[in-house]
FIVO-702139 format. One record per residue (C-alpha): x, y, z. Coordinates in steps of 0.05 Angstrom, whole numbers, plus 5000, padded with zeros to 4 digits. Each point is the difference from the previous one (the first is absolute). Layout:
XYZ/...
//
This chain:
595775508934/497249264981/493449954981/498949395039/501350425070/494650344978/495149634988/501749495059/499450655042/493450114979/497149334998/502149955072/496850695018/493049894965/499849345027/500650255073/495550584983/494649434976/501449565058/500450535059/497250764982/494549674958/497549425046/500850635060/494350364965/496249364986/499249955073/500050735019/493150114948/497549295013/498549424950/494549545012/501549314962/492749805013/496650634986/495949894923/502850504956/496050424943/502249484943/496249495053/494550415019/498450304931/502649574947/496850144933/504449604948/502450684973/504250475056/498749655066/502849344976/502149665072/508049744973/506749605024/504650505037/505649874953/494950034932/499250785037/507150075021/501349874911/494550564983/502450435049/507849964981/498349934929/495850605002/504350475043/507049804970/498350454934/505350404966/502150395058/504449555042/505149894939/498950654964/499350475061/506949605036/504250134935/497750714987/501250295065/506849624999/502950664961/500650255080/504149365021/498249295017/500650065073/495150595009/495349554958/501349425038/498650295060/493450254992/497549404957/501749695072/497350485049/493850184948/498249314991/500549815078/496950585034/495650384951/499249614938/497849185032/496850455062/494950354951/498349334962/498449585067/496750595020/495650194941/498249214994/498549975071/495450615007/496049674932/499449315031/497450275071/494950414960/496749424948/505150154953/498550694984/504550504949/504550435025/495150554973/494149665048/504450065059/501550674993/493050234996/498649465072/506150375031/501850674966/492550214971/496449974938/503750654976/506249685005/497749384977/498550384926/506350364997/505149275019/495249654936/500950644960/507349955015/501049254996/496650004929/504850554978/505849625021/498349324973/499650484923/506450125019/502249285011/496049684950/504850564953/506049915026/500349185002/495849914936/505250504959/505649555035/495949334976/498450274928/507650184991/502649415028/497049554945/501250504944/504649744936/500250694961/504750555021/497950714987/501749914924/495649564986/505449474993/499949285040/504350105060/505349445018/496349725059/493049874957/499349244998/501950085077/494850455016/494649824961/501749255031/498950335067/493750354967/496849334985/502049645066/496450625035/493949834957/500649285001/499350135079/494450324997/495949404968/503149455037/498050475061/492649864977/500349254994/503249985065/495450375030/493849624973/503849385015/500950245071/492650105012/497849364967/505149615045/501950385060/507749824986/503950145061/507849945023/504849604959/494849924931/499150735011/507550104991/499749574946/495850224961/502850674997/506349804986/497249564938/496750674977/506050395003/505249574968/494349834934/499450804996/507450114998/500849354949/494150424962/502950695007/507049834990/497949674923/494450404991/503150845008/495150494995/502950564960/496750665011/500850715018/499250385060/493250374983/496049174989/504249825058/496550565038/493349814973/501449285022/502550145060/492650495019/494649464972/504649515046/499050395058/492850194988/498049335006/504849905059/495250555035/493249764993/501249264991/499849585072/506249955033/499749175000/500150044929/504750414975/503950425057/501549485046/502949364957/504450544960/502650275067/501049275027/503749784935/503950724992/502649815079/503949424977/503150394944/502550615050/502049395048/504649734943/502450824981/502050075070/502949305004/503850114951/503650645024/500749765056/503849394984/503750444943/501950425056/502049435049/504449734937/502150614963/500050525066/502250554946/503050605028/494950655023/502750464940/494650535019/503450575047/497949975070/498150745004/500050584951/497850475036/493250405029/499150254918/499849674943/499250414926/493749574971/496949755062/500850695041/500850025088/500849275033/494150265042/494149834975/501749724938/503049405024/495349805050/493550124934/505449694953/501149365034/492149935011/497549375006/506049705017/500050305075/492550295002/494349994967/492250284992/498249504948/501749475043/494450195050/495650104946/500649234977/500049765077/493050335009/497850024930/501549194985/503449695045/495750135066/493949654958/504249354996/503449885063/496349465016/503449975087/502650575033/506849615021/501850134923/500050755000/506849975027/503349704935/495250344954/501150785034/506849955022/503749454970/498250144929/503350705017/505549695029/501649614939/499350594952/505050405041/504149464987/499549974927/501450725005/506849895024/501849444949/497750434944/505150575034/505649365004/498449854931/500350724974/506350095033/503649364984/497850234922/503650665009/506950234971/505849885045/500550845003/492549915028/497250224936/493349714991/498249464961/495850324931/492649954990/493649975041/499649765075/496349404963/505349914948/505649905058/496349615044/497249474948/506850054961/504349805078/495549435015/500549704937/506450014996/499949625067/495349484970/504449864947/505949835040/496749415023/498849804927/493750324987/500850114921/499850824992/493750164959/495549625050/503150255056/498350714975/492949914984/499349755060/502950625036/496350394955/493149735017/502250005063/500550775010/494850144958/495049485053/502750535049/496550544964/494049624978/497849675065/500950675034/495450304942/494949505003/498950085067/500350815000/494449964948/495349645040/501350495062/498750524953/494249774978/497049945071/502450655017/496450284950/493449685013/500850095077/501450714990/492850114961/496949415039/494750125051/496549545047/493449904968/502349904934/493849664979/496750614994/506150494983/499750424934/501249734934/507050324997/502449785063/497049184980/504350214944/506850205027/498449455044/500149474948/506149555004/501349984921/499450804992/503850215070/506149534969/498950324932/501450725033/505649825044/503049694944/499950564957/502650455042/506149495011/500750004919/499750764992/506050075061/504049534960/501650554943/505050285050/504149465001/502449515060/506550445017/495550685004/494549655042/504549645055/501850525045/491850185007/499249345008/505349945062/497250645024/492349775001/502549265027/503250235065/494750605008/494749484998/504149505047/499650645050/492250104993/498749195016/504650125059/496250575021/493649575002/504149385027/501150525066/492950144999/497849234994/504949815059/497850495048/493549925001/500049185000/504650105059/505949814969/507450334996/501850374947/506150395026/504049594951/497150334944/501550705009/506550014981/499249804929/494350395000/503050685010/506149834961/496049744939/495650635012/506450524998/502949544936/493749944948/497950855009/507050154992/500449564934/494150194982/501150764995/506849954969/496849614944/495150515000/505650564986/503349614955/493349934960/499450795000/506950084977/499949534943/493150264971/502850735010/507549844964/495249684938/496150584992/505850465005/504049694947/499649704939/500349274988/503749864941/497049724946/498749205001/501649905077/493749985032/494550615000/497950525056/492949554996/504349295024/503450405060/493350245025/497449254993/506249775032/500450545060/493650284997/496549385018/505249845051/498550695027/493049965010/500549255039/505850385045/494750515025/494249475000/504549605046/502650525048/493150294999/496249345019/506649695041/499750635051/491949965000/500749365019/505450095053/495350525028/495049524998/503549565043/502950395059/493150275019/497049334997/506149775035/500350545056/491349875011/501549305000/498849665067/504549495018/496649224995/494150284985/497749534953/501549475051/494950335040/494850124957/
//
């Protein structure tokens, strides 16, 4: 089939999504364009920072369009595109953009508290300490999964110590990253000395990107994955605990026009190109490496079709910037809307890469993805080496704007999970575990430690955890709704399905932790390969997160059906 079908196809159903099921539950919840919202009524310079719709609409996308949509989409492709295709559609539509709105609205009605705050307003303080304890589990995980990713995507040594081929490329991309990360600053200290707004806002982004590519490009940094990793953590410390005017939100504004151009450009290298879908259209309900089509292609695909994480950084961030309530419509569910979206072109471009036989293209989800585009980029005369780098840093912004944001959600979860409401005269440990700089230092520990198992090891946990956590905001979403008066029969549905989905995953992972620890104790490892001590590290840990998760996730669902059934409906309204 032609790529182009494709796409056009699901350009055209988003769109009506956006414009018809998304403006329906605008109206069905209510939006009140001259109601203040929390970045109005509390604005501090640091989290409540009252901002354009479209400035939040660039963190939001920026921040929720992480690794997932491009590696989740090519990974679960092993079952066939169409089965991809169509939940990337249906996910993103009914579950995925429905969740985001949703999470963002709840935060914005209620002064822009967490999603952790919420809970304990609508589901109890119990519940409230088991969602933070489970949120700051699963942003280890992320932090893990997308910093690995990062680190190896700028690394110039193979295993053998020896410079790889694509060295100069990636260390280009390495210095553009960091090159980003300053200009960030000066934009964002430029932006509070002069308020820019509208076009010199666009301009000055754009200046800032093309003098850290002309930097990068001339200026590769060559290094190998373990300072890459070490780079990539101080980066995203400060990205937690520095305010998000001067750091967060310029790199998100000026990383926007870069994904605008990647998704431009496969676009119009689709519209020009339209290479053949190589990928099979089915392969069946089983697949050797991936295992049963359900769940693992609904936790594989992720972020592409549904996401926790994303509610996370609509009531974490996102809800302390919206500076009108007519906004939350492009920020909750159009952002969404666009990532499913980049999901399917990263399935087009994946299957347009592909053997004629529909044997997949070689290396990493990244790898295809970046290598596709470019090659689109250079049809239209874009010389080769700067259309990779480009690609590169492109990918990698996926991962990093995804990570920076995680670590600042994990840092509040952290301190709201030991916080209490008279802090000023709380313990000395608590003040302490409280503290911004030594909450981050924790959460970012943790992250480094998970990153020993590797990026390929850690994904399915992370799918798992992702969708399990997307069914625990629903769960409090259903609460929220009912008693403000307000339907919520629209979110069952995903509910139970991502419910039945994430436990299933979840304890197959679990099994096939068990399985692998027993089959390395029972034999013996020859010599060289690996040691019983790295399968423990590799499983092991991934065991012990499985329970913690299923554990906490059924707590938590608990939790929230016994809040639900006590919960009387508009009560709130009454009160």
């Amino acid at each position: 089939m032609n790529t182009l079908v494709i796409v056009l196809i699901a350009a055209v159903c988003l769109f009506g999504a956006y414009v018809l099921y998304g403006r329906w539950l605008a109206n069905k919840w209510g939006i009140d364009p001259a109601a203040k919202t929390p970045a109005v009524v509390h604005e501090d310079g640091r989290d409540y920072v009252p901002t354009n719709g479209w400035t939040v609409f660039a963190h939001q996308f920026s921040s929720i369009a992480g690794a997932g949509p491009v590696t989740g989409a090519i990974q679960a492709a092993a079952f066939g595109w169409l089965p991809v295709l169509l939940w990337v559609l249906l996910g993103g539509i009914f579950f995925g953009a429905v969740t985001d709105f949703g999470a963002l609205y709840a935060s914005v009605k209620n002064d822009g508290k967490s999603m952790g705050m919420l809970i304990e307003k609508y589901i109890g303080k119990t519940g409230r300490k088991l969602f933070l304890l489970f949120c700051w589990l699963f942003c280890g995980i992320v932090i893990a999964a997308f910093a690995d990713m990062v680190a190896g995507t700028f690394n110039a040594f193979g295993a053998d110590g020896a410079m790889v081929e694509a060295a100069k490329t990636n260390g280009a991309a390495g210095m553009v990253s960091i090159m980003f990360m300053v200009f960030a600053v000066i934009f964002g200290l430029l932006q509070k000395k002069f308020n820019f707004s509208g076009w010199k806002e666009s301009v000055i982004s754009i200046v800032f990107i093309v003098l850290s590519f002309v930097i990068g490009a001339n200026l590769p940094l060559i290094l190998g994955k373990a300072a890459w990793s070490y780079i990539t953590f101080v980066y995203i410390f400060f990205a937690a605990v520095l305010p998000m005017w001067l750091l967060k939100q310029p790199r998100d504004h000026m990383t926007t026009f870069m994904f605008v151009a990647m998704i431009v450009g496969a676009v119009v290298g689709l519209l020009v190109a339209h290479p053949t879908m190589n990928l099979p259209v089915f392969t069946g309900f089983t697949n050797e490496k991936l295992g049963t089509m359900f769940p693992i292609l609904f936790v594989t695909v992720a972020c592409g079709a549904v996401s926790g994480f994303h509610s996370l950084v609509s009531s974490g961030t996102s809800s302390k910037t919206v500076e009108n309530e007519k906004d939350m419509l492009k920020v909750g569910y159009g952002a969404m809307i666009l990532e499913s979206l980049l999901a399917v072109l990263a399935l087009c471009v994946a299957g347009a890469a592909a053997a004629a036989d529909g044997t997949p293209a070689a290396g990493t989800p990244f790898q295809i993805f970046s290598r596709g585009v470019a090659g689109f980029f250079e049809m239209f005369g874009v010389p080769a080496y700067a259309a990779t780098v480009f690609m590169t840093m492109c990918v990698s912004a996926l991962a990093l704007t995804s990570l920076d944001a995680v670590a600042r959600i994990g840092r509040m979860s952290f301190q709201e999970l030991f916080s209490v409401d008279d802090m000023e005269h709380a313990e000395g440990w608590r003040k302490l575990f409280c503290n911004v700089y030594f909450s981050t230092f924790i959460t970012l520990v943790f992250g480094f430690i998970l990153t020993k198992i590797g990026y390929a090891n850690i994904w399915p946990l992370f799918g798992s955890a992702n969708q399990l956590l997307s069914a625990l905001v629903l769960a409090t979403l259903c609460v929220f709704l009912k008693v403000t008066g307000r339907s919520n029969k629209m979110l069952f549905p995903p509910l139970i399905i991502m419910l039945c989905v994430t436990f299933t995953a979840l304890v197959q992972r679990l099994i096939a932790m068990v399985k692998a620890i027993s089959t390395a104790a029972s034999v013996t490892i020859p010599a060289g390969e690996t040691t019983w001590g790295a399968v423990f590290i590799a499983n092991g840990l991934q065991l012990i997160l499985a329970v913690l998760l299923i554990v906490l996730g059924l707590n938590i669902v608990f939790h929230s059906f016994s809040a639900y059934k006590k919960a009387e409906h508009n009560s709130e309204a009454k009160v």
